[in-house]
NUMI-564345 format. One record per residue (C-alpha): residue in three letters; x, z, y. Coordinates in steps of 0.25 Angstrom, whole numbers, m for minus. Example, Ala and Ser with C-alpha at 12.3 -4.5 7.8 and 13.67 -1.06 7.14 Angstrom:
BEGIN
(Ala, (49, 31, m18)),
(Ser, (55, 29, m4)),
REM end
This chain:
BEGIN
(Unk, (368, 1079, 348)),
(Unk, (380, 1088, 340)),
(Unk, (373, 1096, 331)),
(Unk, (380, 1112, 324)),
(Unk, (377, 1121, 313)),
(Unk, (371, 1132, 323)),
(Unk, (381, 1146, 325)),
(Unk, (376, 1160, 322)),
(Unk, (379, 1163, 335)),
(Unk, (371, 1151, 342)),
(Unk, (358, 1157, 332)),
(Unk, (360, 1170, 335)),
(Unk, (352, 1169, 349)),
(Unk, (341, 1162, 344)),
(Unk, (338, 1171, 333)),
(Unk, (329, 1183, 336)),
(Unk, (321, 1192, 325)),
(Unk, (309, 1200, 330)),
(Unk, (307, 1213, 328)),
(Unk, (297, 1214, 317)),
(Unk, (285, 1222, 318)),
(Unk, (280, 1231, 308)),
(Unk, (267, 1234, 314)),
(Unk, (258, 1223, 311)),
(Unk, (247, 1227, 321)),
(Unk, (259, 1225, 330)),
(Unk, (264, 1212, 327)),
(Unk, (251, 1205, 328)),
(Unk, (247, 1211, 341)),
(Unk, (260, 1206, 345)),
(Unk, (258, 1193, 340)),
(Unk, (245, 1192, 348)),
(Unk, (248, 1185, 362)),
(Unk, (234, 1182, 367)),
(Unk, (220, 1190, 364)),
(Unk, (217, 1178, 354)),
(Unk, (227, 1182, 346)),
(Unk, (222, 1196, 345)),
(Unk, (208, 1190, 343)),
(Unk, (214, 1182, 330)),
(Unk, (221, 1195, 325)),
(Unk, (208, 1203, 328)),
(Unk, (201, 1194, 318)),
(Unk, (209, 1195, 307)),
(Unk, (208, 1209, 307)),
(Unk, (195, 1213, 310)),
(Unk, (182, 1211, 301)),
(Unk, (174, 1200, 307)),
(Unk, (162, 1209, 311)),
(Unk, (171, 1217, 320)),
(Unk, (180, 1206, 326)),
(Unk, (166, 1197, 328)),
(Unk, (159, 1209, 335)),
(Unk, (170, 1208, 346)),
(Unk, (173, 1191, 345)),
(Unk, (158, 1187, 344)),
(Unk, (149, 1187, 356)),
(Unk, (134, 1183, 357)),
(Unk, (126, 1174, 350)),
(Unk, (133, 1160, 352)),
(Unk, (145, 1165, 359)),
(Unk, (144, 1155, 370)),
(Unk, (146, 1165, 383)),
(Unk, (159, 1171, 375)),
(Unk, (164, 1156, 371)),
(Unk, (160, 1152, 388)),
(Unk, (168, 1166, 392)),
(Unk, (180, 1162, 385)),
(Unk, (179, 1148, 391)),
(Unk, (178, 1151, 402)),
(Unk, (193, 1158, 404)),
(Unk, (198, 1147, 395)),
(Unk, (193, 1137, 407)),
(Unk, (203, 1147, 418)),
(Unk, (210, 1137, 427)),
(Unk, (222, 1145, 433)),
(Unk, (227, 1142, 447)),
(Unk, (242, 1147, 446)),
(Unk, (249, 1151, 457)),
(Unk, (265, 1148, 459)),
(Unk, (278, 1154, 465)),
(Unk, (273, 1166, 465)),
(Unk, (281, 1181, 462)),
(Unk, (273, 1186, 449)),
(Unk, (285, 1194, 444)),
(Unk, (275, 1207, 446)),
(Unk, (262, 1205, 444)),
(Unk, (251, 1218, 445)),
(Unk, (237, 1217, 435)),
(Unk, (231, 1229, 440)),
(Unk, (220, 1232, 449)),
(Unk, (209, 1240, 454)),
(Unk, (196, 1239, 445)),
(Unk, (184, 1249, 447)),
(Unk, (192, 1259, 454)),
(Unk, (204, 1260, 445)),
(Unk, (216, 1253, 442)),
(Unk, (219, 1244, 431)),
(Unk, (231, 1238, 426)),
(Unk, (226, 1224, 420)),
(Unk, (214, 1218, 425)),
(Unk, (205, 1220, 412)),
(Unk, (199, 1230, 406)),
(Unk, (194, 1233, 390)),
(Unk, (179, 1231, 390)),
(Unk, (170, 1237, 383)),
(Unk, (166, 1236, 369)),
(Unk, (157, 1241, 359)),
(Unk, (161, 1243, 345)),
(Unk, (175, 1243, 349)),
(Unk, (180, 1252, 337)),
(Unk, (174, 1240, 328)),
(Unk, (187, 1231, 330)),
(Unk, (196, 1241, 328)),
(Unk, (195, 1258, 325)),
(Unk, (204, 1262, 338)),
(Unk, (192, 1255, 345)),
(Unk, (190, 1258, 360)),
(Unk, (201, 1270, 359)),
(Unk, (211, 1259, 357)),
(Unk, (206, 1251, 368)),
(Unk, (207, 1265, 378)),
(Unk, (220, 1268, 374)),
(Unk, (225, 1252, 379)),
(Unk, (217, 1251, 389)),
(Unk, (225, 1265, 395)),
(Unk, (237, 1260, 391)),
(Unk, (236, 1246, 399)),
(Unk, (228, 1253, 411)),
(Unk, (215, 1245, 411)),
(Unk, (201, 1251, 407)),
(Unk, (194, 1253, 395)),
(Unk, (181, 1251, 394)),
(Unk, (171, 1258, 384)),
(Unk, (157, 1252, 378)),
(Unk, (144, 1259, 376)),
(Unk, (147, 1254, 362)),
(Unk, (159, 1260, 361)),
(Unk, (166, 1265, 347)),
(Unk, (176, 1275, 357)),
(Unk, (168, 1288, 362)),
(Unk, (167, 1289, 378)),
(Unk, (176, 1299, 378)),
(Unk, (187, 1296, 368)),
(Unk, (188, 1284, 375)),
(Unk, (192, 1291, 389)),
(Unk, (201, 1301, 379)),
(Unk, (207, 1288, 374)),
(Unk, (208, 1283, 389)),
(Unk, (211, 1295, 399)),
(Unk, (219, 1291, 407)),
(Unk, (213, 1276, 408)),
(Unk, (201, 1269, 415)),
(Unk, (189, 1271, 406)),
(Unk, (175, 1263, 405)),
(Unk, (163, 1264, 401)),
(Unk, (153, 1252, 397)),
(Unk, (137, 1255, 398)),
(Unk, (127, 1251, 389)),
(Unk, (114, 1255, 396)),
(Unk, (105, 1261, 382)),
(Unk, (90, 1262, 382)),
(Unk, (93, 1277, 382)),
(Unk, (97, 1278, 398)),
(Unk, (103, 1293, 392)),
(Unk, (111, 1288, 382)),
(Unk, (118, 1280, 391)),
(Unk, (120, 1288, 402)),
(Unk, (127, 1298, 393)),
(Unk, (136, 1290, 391)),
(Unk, (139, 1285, 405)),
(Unk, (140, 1300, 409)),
(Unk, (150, 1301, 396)),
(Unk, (159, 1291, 401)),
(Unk, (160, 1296, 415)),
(Unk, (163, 1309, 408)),
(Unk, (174, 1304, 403)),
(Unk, (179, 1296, 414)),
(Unk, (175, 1284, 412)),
(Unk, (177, 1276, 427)),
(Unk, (168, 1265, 426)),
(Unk, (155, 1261, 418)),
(Unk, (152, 1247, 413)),
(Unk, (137, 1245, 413)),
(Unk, (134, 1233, 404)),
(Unk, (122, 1227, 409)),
(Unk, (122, 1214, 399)),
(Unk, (116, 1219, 387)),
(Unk, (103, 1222, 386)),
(Unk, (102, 1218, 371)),
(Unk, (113, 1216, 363)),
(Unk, (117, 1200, 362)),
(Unk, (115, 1191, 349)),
(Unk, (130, 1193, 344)),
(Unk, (128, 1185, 331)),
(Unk, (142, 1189, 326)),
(Unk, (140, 1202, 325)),
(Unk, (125, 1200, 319)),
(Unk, (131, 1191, 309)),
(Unk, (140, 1200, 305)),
(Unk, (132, 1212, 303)),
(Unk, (138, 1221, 315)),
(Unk, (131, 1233, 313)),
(Unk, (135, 1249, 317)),
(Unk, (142, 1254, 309)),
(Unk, (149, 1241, 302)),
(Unk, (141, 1237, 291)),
(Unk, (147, 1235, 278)),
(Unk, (143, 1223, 270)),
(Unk, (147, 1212, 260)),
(Unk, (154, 1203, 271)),
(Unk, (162, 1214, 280)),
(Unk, (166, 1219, 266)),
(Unk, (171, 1207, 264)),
(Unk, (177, 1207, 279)),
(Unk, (183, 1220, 277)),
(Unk, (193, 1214, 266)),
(Unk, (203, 1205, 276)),
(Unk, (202, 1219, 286)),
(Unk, (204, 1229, 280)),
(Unk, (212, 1238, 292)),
(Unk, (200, 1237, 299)),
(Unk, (189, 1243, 290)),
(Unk, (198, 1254, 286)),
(Unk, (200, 1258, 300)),
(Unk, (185, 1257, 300)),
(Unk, (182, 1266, 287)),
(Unk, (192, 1276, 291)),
(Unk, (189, 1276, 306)),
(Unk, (177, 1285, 315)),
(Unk, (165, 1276, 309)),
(Unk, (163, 1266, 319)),
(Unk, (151, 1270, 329)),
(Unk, (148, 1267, 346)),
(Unk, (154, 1280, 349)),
(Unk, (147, 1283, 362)),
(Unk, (134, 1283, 355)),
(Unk, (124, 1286, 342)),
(Unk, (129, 1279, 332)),
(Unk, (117, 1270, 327)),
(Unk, (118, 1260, 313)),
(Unk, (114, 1244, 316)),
(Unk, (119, 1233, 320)),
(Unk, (127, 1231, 334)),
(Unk, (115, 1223, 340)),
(Unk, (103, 1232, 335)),
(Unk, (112, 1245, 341)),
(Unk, (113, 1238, 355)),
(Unk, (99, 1232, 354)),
(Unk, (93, 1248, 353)),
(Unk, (102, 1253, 363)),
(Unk, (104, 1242, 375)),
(Unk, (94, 1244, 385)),
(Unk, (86, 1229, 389)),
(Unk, (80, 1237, 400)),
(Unk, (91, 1240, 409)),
(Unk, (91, 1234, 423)),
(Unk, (99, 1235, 438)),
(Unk, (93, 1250, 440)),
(Unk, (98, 1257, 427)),
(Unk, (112, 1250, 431)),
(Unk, (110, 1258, 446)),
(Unk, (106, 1268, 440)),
(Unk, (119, 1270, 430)),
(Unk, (128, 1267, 441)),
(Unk, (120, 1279, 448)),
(Unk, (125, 1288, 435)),
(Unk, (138, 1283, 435)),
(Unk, (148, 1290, 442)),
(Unk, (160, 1278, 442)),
(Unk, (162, 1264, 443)),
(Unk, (151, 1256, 437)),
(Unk, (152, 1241, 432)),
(Unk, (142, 1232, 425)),
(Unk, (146, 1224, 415)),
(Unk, (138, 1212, 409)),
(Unk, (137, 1203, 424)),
(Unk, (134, 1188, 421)),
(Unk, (127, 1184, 434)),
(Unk, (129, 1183, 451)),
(Unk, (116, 1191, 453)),
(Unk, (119, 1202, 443)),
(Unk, (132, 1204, 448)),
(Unk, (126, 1205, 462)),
(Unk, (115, 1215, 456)),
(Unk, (123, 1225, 450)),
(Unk, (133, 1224, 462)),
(Unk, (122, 1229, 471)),
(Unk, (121, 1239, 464)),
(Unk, (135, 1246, 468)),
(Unk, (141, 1245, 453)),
(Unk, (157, 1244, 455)),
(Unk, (160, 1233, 446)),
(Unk, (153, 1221, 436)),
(Unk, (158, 1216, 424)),
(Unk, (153, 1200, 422)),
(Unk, (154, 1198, 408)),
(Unk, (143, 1192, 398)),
(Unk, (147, 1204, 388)),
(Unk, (159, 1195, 381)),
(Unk, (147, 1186, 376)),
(Unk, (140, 1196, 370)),
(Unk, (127, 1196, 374)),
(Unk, (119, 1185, 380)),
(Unk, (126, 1172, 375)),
(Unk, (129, 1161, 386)),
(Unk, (130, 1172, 397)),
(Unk, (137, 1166, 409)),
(Unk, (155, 1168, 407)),
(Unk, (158, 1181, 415)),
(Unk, (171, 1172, 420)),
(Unk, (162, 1162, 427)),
(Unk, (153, 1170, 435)),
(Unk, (166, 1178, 439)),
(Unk, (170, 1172, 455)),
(Unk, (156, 1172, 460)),
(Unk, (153, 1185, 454)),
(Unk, (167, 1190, 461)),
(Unk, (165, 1181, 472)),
(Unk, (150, 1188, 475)),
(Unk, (150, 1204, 470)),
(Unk, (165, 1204, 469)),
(Unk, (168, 1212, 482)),
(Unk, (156, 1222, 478)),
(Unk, (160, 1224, 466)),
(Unk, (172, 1224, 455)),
(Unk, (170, 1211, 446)),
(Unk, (175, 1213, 431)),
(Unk, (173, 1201, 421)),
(Unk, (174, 1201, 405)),
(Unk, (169, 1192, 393)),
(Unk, (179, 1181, 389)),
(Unk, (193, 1189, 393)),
(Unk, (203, 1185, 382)),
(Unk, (216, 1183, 392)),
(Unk, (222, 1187, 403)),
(Unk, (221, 1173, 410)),
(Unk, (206, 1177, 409)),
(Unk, (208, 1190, 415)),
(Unk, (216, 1184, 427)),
(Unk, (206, 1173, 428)),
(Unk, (194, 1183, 431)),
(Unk, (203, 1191, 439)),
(Unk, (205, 1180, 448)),
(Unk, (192, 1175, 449)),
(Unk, (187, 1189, 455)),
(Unk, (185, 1198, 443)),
(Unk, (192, 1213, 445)),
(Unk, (194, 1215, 431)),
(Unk, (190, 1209, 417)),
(Unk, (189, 1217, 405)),
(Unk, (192, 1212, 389)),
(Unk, (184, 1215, 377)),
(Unk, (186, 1204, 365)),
(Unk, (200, 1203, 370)),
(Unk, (202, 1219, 369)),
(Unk, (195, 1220, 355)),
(Unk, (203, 1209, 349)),
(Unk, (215, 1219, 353)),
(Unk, (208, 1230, 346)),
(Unk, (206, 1222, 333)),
(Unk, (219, 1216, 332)),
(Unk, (226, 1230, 332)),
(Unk, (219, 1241, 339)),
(Unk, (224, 1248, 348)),
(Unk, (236, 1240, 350)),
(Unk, (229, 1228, 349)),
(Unk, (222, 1232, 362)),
(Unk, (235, 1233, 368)),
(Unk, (238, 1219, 365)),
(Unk, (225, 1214, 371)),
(Unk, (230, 1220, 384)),
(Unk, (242, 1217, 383)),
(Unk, (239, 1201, 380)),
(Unk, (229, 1201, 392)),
(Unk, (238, 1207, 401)),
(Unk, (251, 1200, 400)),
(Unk, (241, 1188, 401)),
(Unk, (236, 1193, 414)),
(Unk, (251, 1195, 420)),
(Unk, (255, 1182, 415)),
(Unk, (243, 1174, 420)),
(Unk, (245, 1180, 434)),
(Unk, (259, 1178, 434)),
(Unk, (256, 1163, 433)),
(Unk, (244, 1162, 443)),
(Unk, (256, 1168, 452)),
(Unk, (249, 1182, 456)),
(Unk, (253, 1195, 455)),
(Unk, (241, 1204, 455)),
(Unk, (228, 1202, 450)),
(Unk, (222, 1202, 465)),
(Unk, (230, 1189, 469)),
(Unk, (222, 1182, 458)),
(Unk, (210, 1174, 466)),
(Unk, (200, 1163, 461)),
(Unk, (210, 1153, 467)),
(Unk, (218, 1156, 453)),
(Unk, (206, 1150, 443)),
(Unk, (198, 1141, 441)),
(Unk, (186, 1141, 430)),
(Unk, (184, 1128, 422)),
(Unk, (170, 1128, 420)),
(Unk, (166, 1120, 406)),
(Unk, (154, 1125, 406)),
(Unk, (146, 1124, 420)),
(Unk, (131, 1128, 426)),
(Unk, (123, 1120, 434)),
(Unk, (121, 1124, 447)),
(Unk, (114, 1135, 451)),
(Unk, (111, 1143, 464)),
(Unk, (111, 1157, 459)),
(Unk, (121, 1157, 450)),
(Unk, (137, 1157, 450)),
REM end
């Protein structure tokens, strides 16, 4: 082969300089391609305490670990020769159009990852057009929420308290402020064994000691934004010293069955969803009772460990209650695949916690907008190649579920 000193002008073409960037909250969120990434980047700048109480789950962590199998084991059915040049994301969820087919969930203690906390969350929510969803356990106000959010689709998350006033004051408080649909959570009626946040002393407000001192060295952005910040509280409600699990213990209600559910749907004056399903006959229960939508979800793992994997109960729950009601999915969502995945076995939406929160911690508000961003290119790109072009093409026919884990045979039971 002849071999010659190479031109400048036959370099030139292959030579390209990047821009730099100056931001470096800018550059990292850049460099983050997938929500891992943005996990990795969420860990090496938030203390441990803060970045556990989002990663961590209950006790062994087994139903989060199985969640998260679960979507690993997707077996994809593509479709070919098809026209996917334009392809359309939205739908009609619960009465109201949303761009993507996910949602924020809602989480407590949100301002604990990062100080823009659930504000930053409404604002991106807005700006990609899907909901935003509010905890009890909220560190965002009710109503700032909705002020930061006008314009978008605004949820409220229930916790049922002891004191039936209590939390009806807020329900009222959020419909107020136009908040068009209620989450009922109706999984926790004690706090779960989250040995994370026991072993690192999670307490309200966070605790100062010899080890987050020691903590607080490698981030320091994040304890000054702390320090300097609104003192870190659940902002729809009295703010009460102790640890995470003794405030939840005093305040959750063990005592709250199918009646007080029918009869919050009876104070309620929109949509009404339960969140916290994990069996057939529950989803049949609460269904009966004319709610408009159920969430199945084991809480992202975070209450009763080896709970069964929302994403396996999913086709015969949809294939059951799915034309009574609207079916909704979370725990284990960390790409888009997942989201398409559920989609196409017959869930009508699926909304993001962890995957939301690692945005937040790796750069606030615009870290948020990355997590969107991520899942939502990855849910254009992996219908493009299952070759369909709107999200109610996708059928069972498009996945199949490896199971590596399998029950024994059972007659009341999915």
């Amino acid at each position: 082969m002849k071999r010659h000193i190479p031109r400048p002008r036959d370099l030139t073409p292959l030579i390209g300089f990047r821009k730099p960037r100056l931001d470096a909250t800018a550059r990292r969120l850049a460099a983050a391609l997938t929500i891992a990434d943005l996990r990795q980047i969420a860990q090496r700048r938030t203390p441990r305490a803060a970045f556990d109480y989002t990663d961590g789950a209950a006790e062994d962590e087994l139903s989060l670990a199985r969640a998260r199998q679960a979507f690993s084991d997707i077996e994809f059915h593509p479709t070919i020769l098809r026209n996917v040049a334009e392809i359309d994301t939205s739908r009609e969820v619960l009465g109201g159009r949303v761009a993507l087919p996910f949602g924020i969930a809602p989480t407590g203690f949100t301002r604990l990852m990062h100080t823009e906390g659930e504000i930053a969350g409404a604002h991106a929510a807005a700006r990609a057009g899907i909901p935003f969803s509010l905890s009890t356990l909220g560190t965002a106000s009710i109503e700032d929420v909705a002020a930061a959010n006008p314009d978008g689709r605004n949820w409220f998350q229930l916790y049922m308290w002891k004191d039936r006033d209590r939390s009806m004051a807020l329900v009222e408080r959020a419909a107020a402020a136009g908040y068009d649909t209620l989450l009922v959570t109706v999984d926790v009626p004690v706090a779960g064994a989250r040995l994370r946040d026991t072993r690192n002393g999670m307490s309200i407000p966070p605790t100062l000691t010899l080890r987050t001192v020691a903590d607080a060295i490698p981030h320091p952005r994040w304890w000054i934004d702390l320090l300097t910040t609104e003192p870190l509280s659940f902002a729809s409600l009295d703010r009460l010293p102790g640890t995470v699990a003794e405030y939840l213990d005093s305040a959750f209600d063990p005592t709250m069955t199918f009646e007080d559910l029918a009869w919050i749907k009876d104070q309620w004056p929109n949509r009404l969803v339960v969140k916290g399903i994990q069996t057939l006959d529950d989803a049949r229960a609460v269904v009966d009772l004319g709610v408009d939508g159920i969430v199945l979800s084991n809480h992202g793992g975070r209450q009763l460990d080896r709970a069964p994997v929302p994403f396996h109960l999913l086709p015969s729950v949809a294939r059951d209650v799915g034309s009574s009601c609207e079916v909704l999915l979370d725990t284990g969502v960390m790409s888009g695949a997942d989201i398409v995945a559920a989609i196409a076995l017959g869930a009508r939406f699926t909304l993001i916690g962890r995957a939301y929160l690692y945005g937040l911690m790796a750069g606030g508000e615009a870290g948020v907008d990355r997590a969107i961003e991520i899942l939502s290119s990855q849910v254009s790109r992996t219908m493009r190649l299952l070759g369909v072009t709107s999200l109610d093409e996708l059928e069972p026919r498009h996945v199949t579920q490896l199971h590596r884990v399998t029950r024994n045979a059972s007659p009341d039971r999915p």
